[in-house]
C-alpha positions, 0 to 999 in steps of 0.5 A, spaced: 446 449 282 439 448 284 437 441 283 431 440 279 427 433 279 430 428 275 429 428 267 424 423 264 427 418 260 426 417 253 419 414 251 425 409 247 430 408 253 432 403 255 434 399 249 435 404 244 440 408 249 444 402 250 444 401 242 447 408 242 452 407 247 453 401 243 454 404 237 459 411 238 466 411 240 465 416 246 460 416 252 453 416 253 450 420 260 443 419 263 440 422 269 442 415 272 449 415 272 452 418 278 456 423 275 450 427 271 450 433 275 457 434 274 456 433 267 450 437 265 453 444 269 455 449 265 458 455 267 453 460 268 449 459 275 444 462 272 443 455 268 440 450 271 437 445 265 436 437 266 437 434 259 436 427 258 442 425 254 449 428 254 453 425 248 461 427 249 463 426 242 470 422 241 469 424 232 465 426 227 461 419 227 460 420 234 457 427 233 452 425 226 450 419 230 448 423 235 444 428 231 441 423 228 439 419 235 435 427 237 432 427 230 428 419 230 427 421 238 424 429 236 429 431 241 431 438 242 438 438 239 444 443 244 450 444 242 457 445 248 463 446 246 466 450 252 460 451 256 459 458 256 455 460 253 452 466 257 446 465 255 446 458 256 445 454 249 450 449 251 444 445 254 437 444 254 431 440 258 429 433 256 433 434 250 440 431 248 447 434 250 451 434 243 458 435 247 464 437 243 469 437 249 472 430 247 474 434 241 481 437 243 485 436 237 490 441 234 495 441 229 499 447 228 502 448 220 507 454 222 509 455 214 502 456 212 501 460 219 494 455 219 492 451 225 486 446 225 483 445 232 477 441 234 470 443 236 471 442 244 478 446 243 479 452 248 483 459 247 487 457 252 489 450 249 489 454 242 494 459 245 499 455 248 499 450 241 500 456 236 504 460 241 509 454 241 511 458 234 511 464 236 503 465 233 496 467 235 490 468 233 485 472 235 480 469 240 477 471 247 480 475 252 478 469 258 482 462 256 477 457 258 472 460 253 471 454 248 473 457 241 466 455 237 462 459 240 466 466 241 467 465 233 461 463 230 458 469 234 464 474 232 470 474 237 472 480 240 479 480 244 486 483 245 488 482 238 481 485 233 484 491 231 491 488 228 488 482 226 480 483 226 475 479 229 476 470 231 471 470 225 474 474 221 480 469 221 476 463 220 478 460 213 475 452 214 470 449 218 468 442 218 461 442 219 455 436 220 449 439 217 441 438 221 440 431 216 447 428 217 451 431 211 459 433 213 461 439 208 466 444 208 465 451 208 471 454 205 473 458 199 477 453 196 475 448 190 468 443 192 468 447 198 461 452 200 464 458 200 457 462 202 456 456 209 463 460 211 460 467 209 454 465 214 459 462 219 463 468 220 458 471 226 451 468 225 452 463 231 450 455 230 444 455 226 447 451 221 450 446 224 455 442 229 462 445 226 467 439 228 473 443 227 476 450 225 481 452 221 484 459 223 489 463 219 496 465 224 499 472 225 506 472 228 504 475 236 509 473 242 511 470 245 513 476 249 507 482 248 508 490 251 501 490 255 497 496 259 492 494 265 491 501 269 487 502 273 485 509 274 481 513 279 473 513 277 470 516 282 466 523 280 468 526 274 474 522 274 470 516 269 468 522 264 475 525 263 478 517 263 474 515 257 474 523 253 482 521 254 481 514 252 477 516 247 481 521 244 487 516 245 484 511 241 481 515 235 489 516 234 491 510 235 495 505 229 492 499 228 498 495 232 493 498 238 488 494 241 484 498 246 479 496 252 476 500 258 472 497 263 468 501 268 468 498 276 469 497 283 476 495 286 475 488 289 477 487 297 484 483 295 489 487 297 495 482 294 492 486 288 490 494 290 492 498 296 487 497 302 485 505 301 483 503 294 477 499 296 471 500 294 473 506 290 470 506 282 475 505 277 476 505 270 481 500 267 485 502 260 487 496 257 492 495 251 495 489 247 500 492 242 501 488 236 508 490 234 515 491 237 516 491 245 520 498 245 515 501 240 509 499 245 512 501 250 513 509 248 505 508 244 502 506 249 506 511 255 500 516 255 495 511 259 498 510 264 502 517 264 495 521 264 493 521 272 496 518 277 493 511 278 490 506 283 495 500 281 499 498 275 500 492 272 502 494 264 508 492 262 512 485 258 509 479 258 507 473 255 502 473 251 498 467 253 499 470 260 495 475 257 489 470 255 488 469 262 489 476 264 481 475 268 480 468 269 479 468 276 475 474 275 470 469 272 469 462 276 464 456 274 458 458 278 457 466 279 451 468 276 452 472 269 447 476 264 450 480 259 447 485 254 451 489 249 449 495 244 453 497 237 454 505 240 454 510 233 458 514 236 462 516 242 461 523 243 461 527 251 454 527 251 454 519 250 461 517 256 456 522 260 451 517 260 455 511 260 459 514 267 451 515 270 449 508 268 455 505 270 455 507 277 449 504 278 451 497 278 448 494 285 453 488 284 461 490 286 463 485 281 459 487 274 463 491 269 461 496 265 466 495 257 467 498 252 471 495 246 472 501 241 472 498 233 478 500 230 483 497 225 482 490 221 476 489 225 473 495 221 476 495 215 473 487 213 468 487 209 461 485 209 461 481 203 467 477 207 462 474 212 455 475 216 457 479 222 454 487 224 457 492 227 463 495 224 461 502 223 460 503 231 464 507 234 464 501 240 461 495 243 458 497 249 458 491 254 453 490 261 456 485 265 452 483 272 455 479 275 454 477 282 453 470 287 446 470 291 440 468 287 436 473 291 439 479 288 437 476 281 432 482 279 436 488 281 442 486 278 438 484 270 434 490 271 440 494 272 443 491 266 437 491 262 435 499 262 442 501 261 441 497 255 435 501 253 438 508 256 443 507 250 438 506 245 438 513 242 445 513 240 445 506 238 443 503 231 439 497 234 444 493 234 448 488 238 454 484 239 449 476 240 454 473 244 453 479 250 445 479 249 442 477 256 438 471 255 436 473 248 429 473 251 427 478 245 427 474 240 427 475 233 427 481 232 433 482 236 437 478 232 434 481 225 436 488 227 443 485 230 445 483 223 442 488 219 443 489 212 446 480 212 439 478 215 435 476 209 442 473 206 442 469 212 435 467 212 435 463 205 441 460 208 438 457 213 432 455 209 438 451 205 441 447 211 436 447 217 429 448 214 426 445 220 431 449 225 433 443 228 439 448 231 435 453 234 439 453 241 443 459 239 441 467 236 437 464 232 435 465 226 428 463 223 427 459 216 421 463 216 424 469 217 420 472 222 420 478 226 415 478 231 
């Protein structure tokens, strides 16, 4: 990360610091203490943001004491739960860190099939708490993701078909609002049922939610997994995903599919030397049923052509979760776009095949998550996220490790966005939507017909956007 000059302190610093390290349970860090750079990083490398206070919050007091600190001092509020955010929201410049990593309670009920976990909590610490019962929720597909802002935007992962999206499974939150209040936005008695609705997919614009309470499904511990790598090179990516298309399209609900468009990377502990280099595309599937049964489903990916390599087969669902951790270190520099696709006809894998042999980064990936199953069939009135009636998301991943190749790599991802905007409804997934620098008109179209819906909702809790690091939502309802 390069360093930037040190962050001025605050016009009220010292005295009303030490005042704040006085007053909160956990900690206060300022560009003065000696591990601040470590402190303010976060995942992205593309994120480099000096702020002037990073409060690590050790409960609920700790969090509205902060706010209220940020709101006296008129200072920029972020919000970290995991701090990968690919857009960088968990951080800000002159502004206060609200951190919620300290957070890490989890308290799993297996009769109710209910866990309750902290804001700072990550998929993987989820994963490992509910998998102890031989329970999971749907989360991401990358375990040191923190679970607030994969759910607040939506939650796409290996279980969306059979059980639906992260949000969708969100039936709790207990959230600090912009002047202070703590409610809980829920559908039982004395509890905001409207806030919940917002919740499912808006992002942060409401507040700080300090905890999540997520409906169970029995999953594992043991799964039946397929991640084959075929041959992408000439035409072999439109046959591949025509297959995986038409595979899909049959597929019962228990199937939980994903291809990925690639480079084999050099590691021959993983791929023959022959393969190096060669596009590929990955077929991926999680079957949420019988291992004997997945097995016999799911045969046809990797039956249909003679693969690269093959790592399908049984393992432990949290080994799943972690299935691509390496592939996403601290540091590498990410900007991700997506695009709600309508529909998924030869024409459109033909596009995606031209575009994806573009990538000028070895590491980039072109995704393509079909919506199917439980994550279709939820209904709008249930929660505010857009997107169900595509046919897939299609997600842009420019990955890379030099600054200098910056330019290529986000101009490669950005008209492959715009050359799929014929076959799209305008929408996107905004959790993968580059650095949002297309601001509210983005973020309208991203959740159609809810927008207006959730305009009034933001007027009613944050009128003064005090939450605006996030896909945000402006009280004025602006598009411009």
């Amino acid at each position: 990360m390069l360093e930037k000059e040190a962050a001025p302190l605050i016009s009220h610093a010292p005295g009303d610091i030490a005042s704040l390290r006085a007053t909160i349970q956990g900690r206060v860090t300022t560009s003065n203490d000696p591990d601040y750079n470590r402190l303010r990083s976060v995942w992205n490398g593309m994120i480099d943001r000096r702020p002037a206070l990073i409060v690590s919050c050790a409960s609920v007091s700790d969090v509205r004491t902060a706010l209220a600190f940020a709101r006296a001092h008129h200072l920029t509020v972020a919000v970290r739960g995991g701090g990968h955010s690919v857009a960088g929201f968990g951080t800000c410049d002159d502004g206060v860190v609200i951190d919620l990593s300290p957070l890490k309670a989890i308290n799993v009920d297996p009769d109710a099939r209910l866990v309750h976990a902290g804001g700072g909590v990550t998929w993987g610490e989820l994963d490992a708490a509910t998998q102890a019962h031989g329970l999971a929720t749907p989360g991401g597909v990358f375990s040191r993701t923190g679970i607030a802002g994969l759910t607040l935007g939506g939650g796409y992962g290996w279980l969306r078909s059979s059980f639906g999206l992260a949000c969708d499974n969100l039936m709790q939150a207990e959230v600090v609002l912009a002047d202070g209040r703590v409610v809980i936005a829920g559908t039982g008695p004395e509890q905001d049922a409207e806030l919940l609705w917002g919740l499912r997919g808006s992002g942060g614009n409401f507040g700080i939610v300090t905890q999540f309470t997520y409906k169970l499904h029995p999953v594992g511990r043991d799964v039946y997994f397929v991640f084959v790598v075929h041959d992408g090179e000439g035409e072999a990516t439109e046959r591949t995903l025509r297959f995986f298309r038409d595979f899909c399209d049959a597929a019962p609900a228990a199937v939980n599919p994903l291809a990925v468009c690639g480079i084999v990377p050099a590691d021959p502990a993983l791929f023959p030397v022959e393969t190096h280099g060669r596009r590929y595309v990955i077929l991926g599937a999680l079957y949420a049923g019988s291992i004997d049964e997945g097995k016999r489903v799911l045969r046809p990916l990797v039956d249909m052509a003679e693969p690269l390599a093959d790592f399908s087969g049984v393992m432990p669902y949290v080994d799943v979760q972690r299935l691509w951790d390496a592939d996403y270190p601290d540091g590498m520099r990410y900007y991700w776009k997506s695009l709600n696709l309508i529909r998924l006809d030869d024409d459109v894998i033909r596009q995606i095949a031209g575009w994806a042999c573009k990538q000028p980064s070895a590491k980039s990936t072109t995704d393509l998550w079909f919506v199917a199953g439980v994550s279709r069939r939820s209904a709008p009135e249930t929660s505010a996220f857009y997107g169900r009636e595509s046919a897939v998301l299609l997600g842009l991943e420019a990955n890379w490790m030099d600054p200098a190749e910056d330019e290529p790599n986000i101009r490669w991802a950005r008209e492959f966005t715009d050359a799929m905007q014929p076959y799209s409804d305008g929408s996107r997934y905004l959790n993968f939507a580059g650095l949002h620098e297309e601001g509210e008109r983005m973020v309208s179209a991203a959740f159609g017909p809810a927008y207006e819906r959730l305009v009034l909702l933001k007027r009613r809790y944050d009128p003064a956007n005090v939450f605006h690091l996030n896909q945000n939502i402006s009280p004025n309802g602006n598009t411009e």
